[in-house]
N, C-alpha and C positions, 0 to 999 in steps of 0.2 A: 596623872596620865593613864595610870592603869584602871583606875575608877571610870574614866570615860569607856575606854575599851571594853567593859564591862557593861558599862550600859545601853552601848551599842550590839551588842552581843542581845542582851536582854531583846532589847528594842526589834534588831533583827528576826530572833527567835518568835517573838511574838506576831509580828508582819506575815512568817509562814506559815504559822499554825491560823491563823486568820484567812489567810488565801485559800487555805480549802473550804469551798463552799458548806460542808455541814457545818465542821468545828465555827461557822462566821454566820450560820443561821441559828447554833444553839447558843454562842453570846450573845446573839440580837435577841433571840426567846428570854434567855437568862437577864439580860436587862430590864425586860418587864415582869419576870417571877422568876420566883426559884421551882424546881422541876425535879422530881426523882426518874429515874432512867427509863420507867414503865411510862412516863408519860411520852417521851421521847419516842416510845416505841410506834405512837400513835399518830403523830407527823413524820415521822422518815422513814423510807421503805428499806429499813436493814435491820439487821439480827441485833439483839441485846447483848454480845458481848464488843460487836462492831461499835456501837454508842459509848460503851463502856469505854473501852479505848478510844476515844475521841475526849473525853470528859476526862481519862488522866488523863490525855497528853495535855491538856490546857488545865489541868489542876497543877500538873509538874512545874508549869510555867509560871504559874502564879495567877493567872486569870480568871481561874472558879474555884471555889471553896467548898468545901462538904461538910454536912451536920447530919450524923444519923440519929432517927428518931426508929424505935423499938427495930424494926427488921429491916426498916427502910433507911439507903441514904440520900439526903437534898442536897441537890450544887444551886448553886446563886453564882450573882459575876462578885467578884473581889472588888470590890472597892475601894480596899485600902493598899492595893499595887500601886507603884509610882508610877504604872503602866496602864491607871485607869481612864486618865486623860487620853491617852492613845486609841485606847478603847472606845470612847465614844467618839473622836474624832473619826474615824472608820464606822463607826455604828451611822453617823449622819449622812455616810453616802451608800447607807442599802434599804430598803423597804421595809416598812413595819411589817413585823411577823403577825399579825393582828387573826389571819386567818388561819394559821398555825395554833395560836394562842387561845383561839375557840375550840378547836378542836382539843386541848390540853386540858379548857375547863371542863368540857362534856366529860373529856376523861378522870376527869376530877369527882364529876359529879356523879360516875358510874364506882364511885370508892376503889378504882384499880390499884390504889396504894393506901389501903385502908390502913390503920395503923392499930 
């Protein structure tokens, strides 16, 4: 019994870190690549430590993961949450970031996270 209540818990916490419109445009981005913050910084009109906090609060959750490569860190979505199903179930009812994700690669292409 306490096992369910927990996963509802789970389940809930991630439902409202989802409902904010950033944190639910950067797992939509984050489902089609993994992204360091400076790219982030090139689709969303807010400050680098405002992203940052957004990226923990859905890393605390379990929803995006981190791998630092030399000075730089990458978040990706977790896939191996039991919350990943959940995740895409909500990913299929919002629009492809596709036009975001152009802008990411230019950003990519301009080395802003050269390593």
């Amino acid at each position: 019994m306490e096992q369910t209540m927990l996963d509802i818990e789970r389940v809930s916490q991630a439902l409202k870190l989802l409902g904010d419109k950033t944190r639910l445009s950067i797992v939509s981005i984050l489902k089609q690549r993994e992204c360091c913050v400076c790219e982030f910084l090139e689709v969303f009109d807010m400050s680098q430590p405002s992203i940052s906090q957004h990226l923990r609060k859905l890393k605390d959750a379990g929803l995006v993961k981190e791998e630092r490569r030399g000075q730089w860190i990458y978040y990706s979505l977790n896939t191996q949450t039991n919350l990943y199903d959940l995740i895409e179930d909500v990913l299929k009812h919002v629009p492809d970031p596709d036009e975001k994700i152009q802008i990411i690669q230019k950003c990519s292409l301009n080395t802003c996270c050269d390593e």
